[in-house]
Biopython code that builds the backbone (N, CA, C, O; Angstrom):
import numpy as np
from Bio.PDB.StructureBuilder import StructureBuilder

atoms = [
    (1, "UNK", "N", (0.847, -1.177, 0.000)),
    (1, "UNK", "CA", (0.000, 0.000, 0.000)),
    (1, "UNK", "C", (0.891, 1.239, 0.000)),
    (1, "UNK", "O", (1.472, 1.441, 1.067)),
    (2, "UNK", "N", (1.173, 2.338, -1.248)),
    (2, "UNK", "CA", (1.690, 3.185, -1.435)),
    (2, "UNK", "C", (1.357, 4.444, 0.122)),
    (2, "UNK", "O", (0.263, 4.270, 0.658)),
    (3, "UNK", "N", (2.151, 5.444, 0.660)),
    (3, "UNK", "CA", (2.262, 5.938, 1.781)),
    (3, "UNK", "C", (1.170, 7.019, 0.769)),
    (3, "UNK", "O", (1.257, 7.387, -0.402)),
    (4, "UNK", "N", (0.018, 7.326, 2.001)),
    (4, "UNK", "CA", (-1.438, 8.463, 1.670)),
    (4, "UNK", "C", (-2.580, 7.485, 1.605)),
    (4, "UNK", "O", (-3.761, 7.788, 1.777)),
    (5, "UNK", "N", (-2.088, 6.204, 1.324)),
    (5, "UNK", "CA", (-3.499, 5.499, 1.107)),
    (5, "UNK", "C", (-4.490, 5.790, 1.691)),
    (5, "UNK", "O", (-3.870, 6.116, 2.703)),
    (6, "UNK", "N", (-5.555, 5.975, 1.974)),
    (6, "UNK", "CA", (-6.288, 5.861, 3.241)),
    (6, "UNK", "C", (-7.374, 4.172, 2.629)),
    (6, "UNK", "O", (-8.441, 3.929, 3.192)),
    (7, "UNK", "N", (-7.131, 3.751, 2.110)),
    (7, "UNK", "CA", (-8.246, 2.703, 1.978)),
    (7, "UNK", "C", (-8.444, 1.802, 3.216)),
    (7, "UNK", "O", (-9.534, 1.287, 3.463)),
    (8, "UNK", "N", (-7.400, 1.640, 3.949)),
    (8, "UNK", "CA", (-7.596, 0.366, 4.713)),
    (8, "UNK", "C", (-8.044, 1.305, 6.127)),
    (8, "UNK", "O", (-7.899, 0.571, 7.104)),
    (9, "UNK", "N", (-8.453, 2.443, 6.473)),
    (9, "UNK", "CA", (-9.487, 3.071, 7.383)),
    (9, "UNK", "C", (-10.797, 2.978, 7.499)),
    (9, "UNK", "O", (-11.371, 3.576, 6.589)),
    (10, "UNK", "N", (-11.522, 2.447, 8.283)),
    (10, "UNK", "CA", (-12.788, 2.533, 8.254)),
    (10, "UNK", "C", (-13.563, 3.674, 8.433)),
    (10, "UNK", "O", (-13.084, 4.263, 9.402)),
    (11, "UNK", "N", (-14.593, 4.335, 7.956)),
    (11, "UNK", "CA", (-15.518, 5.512, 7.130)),
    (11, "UNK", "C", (-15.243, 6.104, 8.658)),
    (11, "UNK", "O", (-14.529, 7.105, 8.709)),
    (12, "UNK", "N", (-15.796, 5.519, 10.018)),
    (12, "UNK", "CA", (-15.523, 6.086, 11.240)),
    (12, "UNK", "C", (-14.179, 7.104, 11.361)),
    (12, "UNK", "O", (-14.350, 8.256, 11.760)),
    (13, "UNK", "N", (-13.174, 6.742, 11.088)),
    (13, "UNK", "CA", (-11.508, 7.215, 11.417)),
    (13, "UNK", "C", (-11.718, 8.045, 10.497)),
    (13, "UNK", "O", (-11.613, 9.222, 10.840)),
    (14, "UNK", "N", (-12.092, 7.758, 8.996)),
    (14, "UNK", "CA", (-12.456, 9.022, 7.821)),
    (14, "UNK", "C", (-13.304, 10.325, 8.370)),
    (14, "UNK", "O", (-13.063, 11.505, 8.118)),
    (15, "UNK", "N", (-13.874, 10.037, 8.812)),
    (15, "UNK", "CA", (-14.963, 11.076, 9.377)),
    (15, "UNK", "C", (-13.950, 11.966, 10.284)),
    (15, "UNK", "O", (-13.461, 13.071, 10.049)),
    (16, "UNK", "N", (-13.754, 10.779, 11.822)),
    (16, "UNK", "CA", (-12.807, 11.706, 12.435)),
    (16, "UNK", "C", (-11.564, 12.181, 11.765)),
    (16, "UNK", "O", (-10.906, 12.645, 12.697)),
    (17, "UNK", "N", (-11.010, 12.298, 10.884)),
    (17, "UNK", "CA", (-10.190, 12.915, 10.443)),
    (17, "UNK", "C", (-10.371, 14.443, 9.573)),
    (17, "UNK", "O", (-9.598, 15.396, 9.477)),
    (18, "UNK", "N", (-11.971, 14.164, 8.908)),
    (18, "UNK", "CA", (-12.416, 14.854, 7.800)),
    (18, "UNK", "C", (-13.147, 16.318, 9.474)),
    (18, "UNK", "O", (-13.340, 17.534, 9.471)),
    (19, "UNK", "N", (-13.259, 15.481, 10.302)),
    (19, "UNK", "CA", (-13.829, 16.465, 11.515)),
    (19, "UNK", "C", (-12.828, 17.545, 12.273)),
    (19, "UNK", "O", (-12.944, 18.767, 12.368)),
    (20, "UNK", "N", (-11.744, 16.605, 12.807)),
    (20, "UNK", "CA", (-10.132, 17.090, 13.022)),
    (20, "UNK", "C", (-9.748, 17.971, 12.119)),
    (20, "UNK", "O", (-9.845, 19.143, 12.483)),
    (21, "UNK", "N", (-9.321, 17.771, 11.000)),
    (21, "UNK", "CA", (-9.307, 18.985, 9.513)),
    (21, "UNK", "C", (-9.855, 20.154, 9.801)),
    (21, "UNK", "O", (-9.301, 21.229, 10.034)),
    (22, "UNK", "N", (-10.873, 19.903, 9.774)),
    (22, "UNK", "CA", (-12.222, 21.118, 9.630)),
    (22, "UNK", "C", (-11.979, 22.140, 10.992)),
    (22, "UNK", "O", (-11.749, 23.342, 10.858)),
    (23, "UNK", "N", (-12.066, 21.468, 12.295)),
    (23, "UNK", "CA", (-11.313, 22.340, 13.500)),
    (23, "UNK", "C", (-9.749, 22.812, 13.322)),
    (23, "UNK", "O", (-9.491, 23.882, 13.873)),
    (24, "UNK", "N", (-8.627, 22.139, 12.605)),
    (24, "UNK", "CA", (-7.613, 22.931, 12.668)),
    (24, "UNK", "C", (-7.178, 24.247, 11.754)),
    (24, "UNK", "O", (-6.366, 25.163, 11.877)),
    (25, "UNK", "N", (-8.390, 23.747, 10.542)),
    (25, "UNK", "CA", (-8.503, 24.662, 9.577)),
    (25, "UNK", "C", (-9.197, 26.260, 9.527)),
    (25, "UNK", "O", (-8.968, 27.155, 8.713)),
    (26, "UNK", "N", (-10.308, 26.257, 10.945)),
    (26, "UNK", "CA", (-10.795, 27.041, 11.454)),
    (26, "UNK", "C", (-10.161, 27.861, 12.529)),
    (26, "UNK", "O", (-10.610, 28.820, 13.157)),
    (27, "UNK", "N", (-8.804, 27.146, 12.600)),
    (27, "UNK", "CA", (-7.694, 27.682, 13.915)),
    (27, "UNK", "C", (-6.964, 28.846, 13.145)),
    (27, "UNK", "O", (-6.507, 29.930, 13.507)),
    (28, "UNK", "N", (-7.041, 28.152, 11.872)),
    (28, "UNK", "CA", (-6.054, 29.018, 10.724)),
    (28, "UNK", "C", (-4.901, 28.316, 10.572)),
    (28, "UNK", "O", (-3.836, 28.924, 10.679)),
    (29, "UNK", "N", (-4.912, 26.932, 10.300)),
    (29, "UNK", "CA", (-3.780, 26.265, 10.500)),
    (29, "UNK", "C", (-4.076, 25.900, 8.640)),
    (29, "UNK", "O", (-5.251, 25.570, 8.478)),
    (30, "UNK", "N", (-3.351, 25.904, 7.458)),
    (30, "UNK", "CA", (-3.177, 25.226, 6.040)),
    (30, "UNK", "C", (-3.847, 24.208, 6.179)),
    (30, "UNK", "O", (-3.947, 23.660, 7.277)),
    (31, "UNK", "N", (-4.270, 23.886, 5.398)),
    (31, "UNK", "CA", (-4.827, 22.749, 4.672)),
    (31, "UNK", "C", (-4.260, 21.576, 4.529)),
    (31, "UNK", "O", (-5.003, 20.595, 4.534)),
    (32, "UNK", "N", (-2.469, 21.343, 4.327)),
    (32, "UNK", "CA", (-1.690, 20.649, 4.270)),
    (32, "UNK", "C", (-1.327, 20.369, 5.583)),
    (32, "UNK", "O", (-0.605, 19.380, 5.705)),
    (33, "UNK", "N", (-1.563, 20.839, 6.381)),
    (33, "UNK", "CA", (-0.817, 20.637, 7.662)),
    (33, "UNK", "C", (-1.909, 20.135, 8.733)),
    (33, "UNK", "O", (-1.753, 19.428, 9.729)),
    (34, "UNK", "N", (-3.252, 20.829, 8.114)),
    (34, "UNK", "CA", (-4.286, 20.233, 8.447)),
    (34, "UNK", "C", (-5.021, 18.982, 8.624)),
    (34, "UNK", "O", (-5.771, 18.613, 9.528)),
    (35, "UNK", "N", (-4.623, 18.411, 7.538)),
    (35, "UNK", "CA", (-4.959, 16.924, 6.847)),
    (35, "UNK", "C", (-3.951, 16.373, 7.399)),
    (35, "UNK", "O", (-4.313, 15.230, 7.682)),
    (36, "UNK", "N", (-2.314, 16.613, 7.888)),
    (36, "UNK", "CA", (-1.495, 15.694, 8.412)),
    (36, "UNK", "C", (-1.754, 15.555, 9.809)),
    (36, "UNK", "O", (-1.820, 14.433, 10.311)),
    (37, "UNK", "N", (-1.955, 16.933, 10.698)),
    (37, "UNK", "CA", (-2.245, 16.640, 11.878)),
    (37, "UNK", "C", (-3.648, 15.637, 12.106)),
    (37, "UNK", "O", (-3.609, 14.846, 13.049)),
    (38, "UNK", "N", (-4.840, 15.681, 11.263)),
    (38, "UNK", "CA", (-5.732, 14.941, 11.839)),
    (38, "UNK", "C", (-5.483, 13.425, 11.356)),
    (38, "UNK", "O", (-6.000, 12.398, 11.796)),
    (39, "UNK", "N", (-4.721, 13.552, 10.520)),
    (39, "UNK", "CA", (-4.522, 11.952, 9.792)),
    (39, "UNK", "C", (-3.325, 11.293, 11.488)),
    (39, "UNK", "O", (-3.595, 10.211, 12.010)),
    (40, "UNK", "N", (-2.749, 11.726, 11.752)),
    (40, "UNK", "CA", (-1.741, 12.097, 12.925)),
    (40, "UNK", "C", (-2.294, 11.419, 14.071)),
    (40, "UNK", "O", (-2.002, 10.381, 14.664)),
    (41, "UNK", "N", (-3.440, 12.569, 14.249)),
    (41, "UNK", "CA", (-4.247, 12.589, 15.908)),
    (41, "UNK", "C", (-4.723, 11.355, 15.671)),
    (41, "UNK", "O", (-4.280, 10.635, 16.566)),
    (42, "UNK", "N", (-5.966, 10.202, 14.303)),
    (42, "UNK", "CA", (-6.402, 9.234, 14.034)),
    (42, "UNK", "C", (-5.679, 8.254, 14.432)),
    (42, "UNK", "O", (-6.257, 7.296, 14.945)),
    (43, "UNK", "N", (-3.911, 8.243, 14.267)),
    (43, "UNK", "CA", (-3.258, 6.894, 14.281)),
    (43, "UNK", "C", (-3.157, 6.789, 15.469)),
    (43, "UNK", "O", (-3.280, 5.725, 16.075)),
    (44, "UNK", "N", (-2.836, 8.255, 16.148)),
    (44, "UNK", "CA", (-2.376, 8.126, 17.390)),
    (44, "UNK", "C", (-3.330, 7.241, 18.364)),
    (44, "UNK", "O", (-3.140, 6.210, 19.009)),
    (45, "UNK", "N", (-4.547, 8.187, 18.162)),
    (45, "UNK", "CA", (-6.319, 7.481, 18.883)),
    (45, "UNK", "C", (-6.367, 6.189, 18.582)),
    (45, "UNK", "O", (-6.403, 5.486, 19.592)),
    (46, "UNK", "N", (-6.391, 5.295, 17.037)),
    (46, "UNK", "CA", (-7.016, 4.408, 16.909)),
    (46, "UNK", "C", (-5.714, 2.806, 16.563)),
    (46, "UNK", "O", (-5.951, 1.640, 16.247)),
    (47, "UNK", "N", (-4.349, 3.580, 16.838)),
    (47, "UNK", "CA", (-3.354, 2.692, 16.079)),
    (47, "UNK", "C", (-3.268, 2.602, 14.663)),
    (47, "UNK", "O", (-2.481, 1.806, 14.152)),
    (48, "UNK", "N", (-3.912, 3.252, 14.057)),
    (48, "UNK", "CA", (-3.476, 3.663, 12.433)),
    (48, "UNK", "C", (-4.764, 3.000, 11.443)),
    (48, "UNK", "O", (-5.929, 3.235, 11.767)),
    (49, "UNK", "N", (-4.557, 2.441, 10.629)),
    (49, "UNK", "CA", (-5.739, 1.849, 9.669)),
    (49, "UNK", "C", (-6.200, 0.297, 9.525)),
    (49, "UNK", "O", (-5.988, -0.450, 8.569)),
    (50, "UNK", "N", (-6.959, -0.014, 10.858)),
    (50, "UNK", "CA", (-7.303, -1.279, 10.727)),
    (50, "UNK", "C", (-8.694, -1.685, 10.700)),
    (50, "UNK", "O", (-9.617, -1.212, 11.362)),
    (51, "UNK", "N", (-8.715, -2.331, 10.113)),
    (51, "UNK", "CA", (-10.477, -2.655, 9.825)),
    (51, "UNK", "C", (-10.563, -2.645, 11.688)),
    (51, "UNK", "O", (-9.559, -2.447, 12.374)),
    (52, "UNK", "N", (-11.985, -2.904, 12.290)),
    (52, "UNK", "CA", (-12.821, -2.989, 13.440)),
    (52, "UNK", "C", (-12.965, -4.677, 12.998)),
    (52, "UNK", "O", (-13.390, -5.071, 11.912)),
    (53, "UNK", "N", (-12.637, -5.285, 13.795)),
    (53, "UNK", "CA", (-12.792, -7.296, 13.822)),
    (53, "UNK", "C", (-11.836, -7.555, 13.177)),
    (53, "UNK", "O", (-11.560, -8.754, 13.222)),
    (54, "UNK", "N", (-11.080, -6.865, 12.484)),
    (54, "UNK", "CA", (-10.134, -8.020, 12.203)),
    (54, "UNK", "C", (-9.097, -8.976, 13.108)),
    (54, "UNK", "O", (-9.119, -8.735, 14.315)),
    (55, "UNK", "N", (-8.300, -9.905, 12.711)),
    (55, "UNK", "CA", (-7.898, -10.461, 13.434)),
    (55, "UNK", "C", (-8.590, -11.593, 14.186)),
    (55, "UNK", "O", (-9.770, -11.721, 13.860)),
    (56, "UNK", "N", (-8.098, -12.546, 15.223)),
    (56, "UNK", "CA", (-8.713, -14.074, 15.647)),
    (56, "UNK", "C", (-9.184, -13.124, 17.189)),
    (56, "UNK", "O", (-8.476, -12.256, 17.701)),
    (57, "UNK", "N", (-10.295, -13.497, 17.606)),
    (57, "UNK", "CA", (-10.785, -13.293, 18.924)),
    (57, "UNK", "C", (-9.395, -13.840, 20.025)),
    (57, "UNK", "O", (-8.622, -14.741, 19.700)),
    (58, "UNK", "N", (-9.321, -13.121, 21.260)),
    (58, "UNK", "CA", (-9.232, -13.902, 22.354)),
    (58, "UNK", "C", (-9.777, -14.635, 23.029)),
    (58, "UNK", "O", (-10.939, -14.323, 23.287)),
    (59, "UNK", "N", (-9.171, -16.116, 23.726)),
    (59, "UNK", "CA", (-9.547, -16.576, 24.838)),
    (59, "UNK", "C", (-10.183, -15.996, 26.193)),
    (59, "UNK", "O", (-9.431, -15.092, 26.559)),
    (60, "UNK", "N", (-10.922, -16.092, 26.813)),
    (60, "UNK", "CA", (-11.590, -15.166, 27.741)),
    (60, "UNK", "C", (-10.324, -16.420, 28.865)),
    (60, "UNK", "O", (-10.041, -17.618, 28.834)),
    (61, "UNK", "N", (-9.847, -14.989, 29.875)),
    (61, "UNK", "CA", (-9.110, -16.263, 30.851)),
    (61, "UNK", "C", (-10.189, -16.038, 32.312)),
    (61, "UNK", "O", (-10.883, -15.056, 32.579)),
    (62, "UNK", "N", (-10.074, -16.927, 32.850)),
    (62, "UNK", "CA", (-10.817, -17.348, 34.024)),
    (62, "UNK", "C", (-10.070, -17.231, 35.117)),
    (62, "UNK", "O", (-10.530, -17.542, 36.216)),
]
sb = StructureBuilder()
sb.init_structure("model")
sb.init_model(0)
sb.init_chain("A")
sb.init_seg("    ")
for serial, (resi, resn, name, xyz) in enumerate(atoms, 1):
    if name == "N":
        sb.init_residue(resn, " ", resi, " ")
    sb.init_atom(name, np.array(xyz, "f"), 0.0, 1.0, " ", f" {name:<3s}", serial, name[0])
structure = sb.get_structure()
């Protein structure tokens, strides 16, 4: 996956990012710098671009 992709984000993380944007852009912060910080704040919050279920469940321990 070439670096900008956003495909492997789910519409949720899109949103918060497209939301993040929109507040730093209203700070008066560029557009470019805008889109990096919220793409930024997303990985930081969610660990970066992973589907929601992916991966094998855990064992519940007792």
């Amino acid at each position: 996956m070439p670096r900008g992709d956003k495909s492997a984000y789910t519409d949720k993380q899109k949103r918060q990012a497209e939301h993040i944007e929109e507040s730093y852009e209203n700070r008066g912060v560029s557009e470019e710098e805008a889109e990096r910080r919220a793409w930024a704040t997303v990985n930081k919050e969610s660990g970066g671009g992973k589907k929601s279920g992916s991966g094998r469940a855990h064992a519940k321990k007792e």
